[in-house]
N, C-alpha and C positions, 0 to 999 in steps of 0.2 A: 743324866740326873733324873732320879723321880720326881714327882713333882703330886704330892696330895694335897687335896680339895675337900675341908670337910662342914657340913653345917654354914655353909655361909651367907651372911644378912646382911642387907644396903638396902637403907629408906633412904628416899628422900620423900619433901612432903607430898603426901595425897599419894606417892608410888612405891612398891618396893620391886625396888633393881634387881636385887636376888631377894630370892625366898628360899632358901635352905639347901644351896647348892653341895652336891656332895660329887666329885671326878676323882679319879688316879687316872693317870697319865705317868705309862712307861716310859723308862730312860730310852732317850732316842726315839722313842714317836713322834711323826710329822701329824698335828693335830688341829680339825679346823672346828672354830665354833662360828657355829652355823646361826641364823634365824635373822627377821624383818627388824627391822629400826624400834627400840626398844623392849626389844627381848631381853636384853640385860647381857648380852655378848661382851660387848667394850667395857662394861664397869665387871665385867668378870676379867678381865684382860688385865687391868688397872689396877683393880686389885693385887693380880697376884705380881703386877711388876712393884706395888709399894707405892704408885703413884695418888693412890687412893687407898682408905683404911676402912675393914669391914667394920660393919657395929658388933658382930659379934660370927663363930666362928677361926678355924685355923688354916695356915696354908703351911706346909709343910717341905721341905727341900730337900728330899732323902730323909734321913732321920732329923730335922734340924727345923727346930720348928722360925719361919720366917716373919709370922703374923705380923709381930710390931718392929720389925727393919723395914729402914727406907730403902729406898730405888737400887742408891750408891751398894747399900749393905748387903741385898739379897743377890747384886752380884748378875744383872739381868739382861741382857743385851735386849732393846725397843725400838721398833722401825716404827716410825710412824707414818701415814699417809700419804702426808704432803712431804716426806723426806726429811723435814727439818736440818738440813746442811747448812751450816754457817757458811753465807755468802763471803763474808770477807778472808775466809780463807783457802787454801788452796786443797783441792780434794784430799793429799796426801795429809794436810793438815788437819781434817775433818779426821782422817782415820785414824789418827793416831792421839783425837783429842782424849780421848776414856785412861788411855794409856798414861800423857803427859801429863792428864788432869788427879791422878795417883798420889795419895801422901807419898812422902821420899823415902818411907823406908821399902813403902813396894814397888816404888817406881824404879820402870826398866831405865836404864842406857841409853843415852842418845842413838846408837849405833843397833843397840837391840829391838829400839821403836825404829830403826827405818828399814830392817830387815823386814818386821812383823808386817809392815804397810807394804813391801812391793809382795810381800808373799801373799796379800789379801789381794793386792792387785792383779796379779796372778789370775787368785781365786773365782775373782768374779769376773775376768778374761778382759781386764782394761788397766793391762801391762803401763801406757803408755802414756795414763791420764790423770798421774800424782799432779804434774806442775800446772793441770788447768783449773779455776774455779765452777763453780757448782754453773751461774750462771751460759757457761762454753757446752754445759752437758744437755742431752736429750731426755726426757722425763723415764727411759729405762736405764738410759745410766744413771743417773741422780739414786734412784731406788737401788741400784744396784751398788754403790759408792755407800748411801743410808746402810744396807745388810753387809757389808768391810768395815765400817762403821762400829756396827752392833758386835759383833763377834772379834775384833780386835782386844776386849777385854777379855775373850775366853770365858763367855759367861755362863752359868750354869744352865740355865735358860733362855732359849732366843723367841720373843714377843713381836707379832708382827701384825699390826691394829690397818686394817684394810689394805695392804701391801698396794695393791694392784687396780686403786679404786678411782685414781687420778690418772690411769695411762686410757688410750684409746685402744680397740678393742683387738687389734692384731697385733701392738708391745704386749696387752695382759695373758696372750695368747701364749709368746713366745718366752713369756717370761715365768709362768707357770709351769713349764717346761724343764726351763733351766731353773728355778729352784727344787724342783724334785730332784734334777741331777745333782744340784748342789748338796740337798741334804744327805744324796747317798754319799758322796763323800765325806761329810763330817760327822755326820752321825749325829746328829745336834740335837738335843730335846726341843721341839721346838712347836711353839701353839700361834695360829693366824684365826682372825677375824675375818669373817666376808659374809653378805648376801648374797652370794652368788651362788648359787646350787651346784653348777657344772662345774665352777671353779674349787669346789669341795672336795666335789665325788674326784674328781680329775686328781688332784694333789694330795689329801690326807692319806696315811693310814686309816683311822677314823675322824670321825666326824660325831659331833657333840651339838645334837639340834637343842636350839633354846627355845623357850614361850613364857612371856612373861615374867622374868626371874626364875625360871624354874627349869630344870634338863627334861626337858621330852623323851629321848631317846639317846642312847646312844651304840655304835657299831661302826662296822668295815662301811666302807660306802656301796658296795655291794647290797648287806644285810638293810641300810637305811631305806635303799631303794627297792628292793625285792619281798621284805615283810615290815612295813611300817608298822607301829605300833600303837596308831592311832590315828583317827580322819584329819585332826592337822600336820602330820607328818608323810600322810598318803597326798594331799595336795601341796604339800609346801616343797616337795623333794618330787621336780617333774610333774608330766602332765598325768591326767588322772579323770576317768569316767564316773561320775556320782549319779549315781541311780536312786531315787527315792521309795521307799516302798512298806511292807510289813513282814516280819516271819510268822510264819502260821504254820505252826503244828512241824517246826523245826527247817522250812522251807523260806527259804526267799522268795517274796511275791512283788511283781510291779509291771504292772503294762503287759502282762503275757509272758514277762519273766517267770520262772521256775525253777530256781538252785535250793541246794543244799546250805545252809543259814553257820555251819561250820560251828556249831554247839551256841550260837547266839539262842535266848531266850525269846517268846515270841511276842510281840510288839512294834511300833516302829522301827523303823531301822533305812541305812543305805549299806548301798552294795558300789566299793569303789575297785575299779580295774586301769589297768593301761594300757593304752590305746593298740600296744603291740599285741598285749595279752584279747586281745579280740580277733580271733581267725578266720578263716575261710571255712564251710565243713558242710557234709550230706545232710541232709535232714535224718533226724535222729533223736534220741533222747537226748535233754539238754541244751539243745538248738534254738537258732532262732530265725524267722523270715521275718526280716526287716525291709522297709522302704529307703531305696535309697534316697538323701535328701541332696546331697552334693558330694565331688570328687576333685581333689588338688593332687597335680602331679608334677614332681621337683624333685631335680636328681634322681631318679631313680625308684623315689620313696615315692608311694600312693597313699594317700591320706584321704578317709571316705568318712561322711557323715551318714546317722542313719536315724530314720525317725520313728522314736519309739513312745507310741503316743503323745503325750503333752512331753514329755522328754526325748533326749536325742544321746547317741550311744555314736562314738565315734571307731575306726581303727587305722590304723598304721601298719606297713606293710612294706615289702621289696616291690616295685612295679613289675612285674612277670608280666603281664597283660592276660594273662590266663584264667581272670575273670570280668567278665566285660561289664560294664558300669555305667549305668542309665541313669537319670535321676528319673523316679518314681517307679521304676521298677524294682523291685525283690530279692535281693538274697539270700544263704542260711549263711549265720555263723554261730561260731560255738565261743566263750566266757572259757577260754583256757586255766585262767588265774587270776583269782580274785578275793576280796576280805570284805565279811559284813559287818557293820557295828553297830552299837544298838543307838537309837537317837534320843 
């Protein structure tokens, strides 16, 4: 199911939630929206399940416009965080509550709802755990029992508001996993909430950065991380070098730096990079001999600071050993890939 996003607005007092939200989202895209604690992520989420009503704006369900249907109406499958499984009944029973809770002229069969629940059981590989209650379960089954839950109504849309935000960090691990495998099997239009940057890049197709009610960016989680589109999305998506400095006469300047300013006008400015994107290199045009300031080595990865004037300029690397590392001694390196913006 497609699923369009147009012009959309939520005040509340003194904030606005959204500011003029505009997305499409392909049928069948696994799609995460990304950003910090009130970015307006979850009342974008809320929205488009009906749980909440924009002030103004439309949401659209393939050609069908959804704006003013409720939750039931739009037909939406919702995980929410804390699982919300009804303790007093039996998991089998949680899954097939959307079903049995059905006006009678769409409701299935007693026998067709108890197929539809061991086949979700199946699905989310806990064949064995209809006849237990929510409380008998571990917090990645609970979640996993919530998403049998959501898709037993075959919903146009599956909505999942921090999936992963209550497990500890080796369930959200494995569970991130197995929902990617999940979606490739059903193919499910399906959009998650999370702060989690790696849990984004890791699991979307794309990724929908927020800031303040408003879409920052959007792309592949590749394209988010490799040309951010702006110095809050260069820092908010991994780690990231902020150099302080001015362009002058098309040129990046700062502490002895000297790049190419990438058509930035000349003025303030930084120049942000990542830590990978700092190399090893001859002396040369472009270069730099830096002091070193300190060296972390872990797994295999070398991690070196380096002090560049009143600023410090870090890199990241394989541990080769193949350049040996002092602190207050010297090295060149070269700013392989980098974005200036103007400040």
């Amino acid at each position: 199911m497609q699923l369009t996003i147009s012009s959309l607005h939520k005040r509340y007092p003194g904030v606005a939630a959204l500011d003029g939200v505009d997305l499409d989202i392909r049928s069948g895209e696994l799609v995460a929206l990304l950003g910090p604690s009130g970015s307006g992520k979850t009342t974008l989420l809320r929205v488009i399940a009906g749980l909440l009503h924009a002030d103004a704006g439309r949401v659209l369900f393939g050609e069908n416009d959804a704006t003013g249907l409720s939750l039931r109406e739009r037909n939406v499958g919702f995980v929410f965080q804390h699982y919300a499984l009804f303790r007093h009944m039996t998991v089998a029973d949680n899954i097939a509550f959307g079903l049995r809770s059905r006006p009678r002229a769409r409701r299935p069969d007693k026998a067709s709802i108890a197929r539809r629940v061991q086949e979700l059981l199946q699905l989310v590989q806990l064949p064995e755990h209809g006849g237990r209650y929510p409380d008998q379960l571990s917090g990645g089954q609970k979640q996993r029992i919530a998403l049998a839950r959501a898709l037993a109504i075959d919903p146009a849309v599956l909505l999942l508001d921090e999936p992963f935000g209550a497990l500890d960090a080796k369930v959200r691990i494995e569970l991130r996993r197995w929902l990617r495998k999940l979606h490739e099997q059903t193919g499910q239009t399906t959009l998650f909430v999370t702060h989690d940057q790696e849990e984004a890049l890791e699991l979307a197709d794309r990724v929908v950065v927020m800031r303040a009610g408003k879409v920052e960016q959007v792309g592949t989680p590749d394209a988010i991380y490799r040309s951010p589109v702006s110095p809050y999305v260069f820092e908010f998506i991994g780690r990231a070098n902020v150099l302080h400095g001015q362009v002058i006469n098309g040129r990046f300047c700062a502490e002895g730096v000297l790049l190419d300013a990438g058509g930035v006008v000349d003025g303030p400015a930084r120049l942000y990079a990542r830590p990978h994107d700092v190399q090893w290199a001859e002396p040369g045009a472009d270069t730099l001999s830096l002091q070193v300031r300190g060296v972390q080595r872990l797994g295999g990865r070398l991690t070196a600071e380096f002090a560049l004037g009143g600023q410090a300029l870090e890199l990241e690397t394989l541990d080769t050993g193949a350049v040996p590392l002092v602190p207050g001694e010297h090295v060149t390196v070269r700013v392989a890939r980098y974005r200036v913006f103007p400040t």
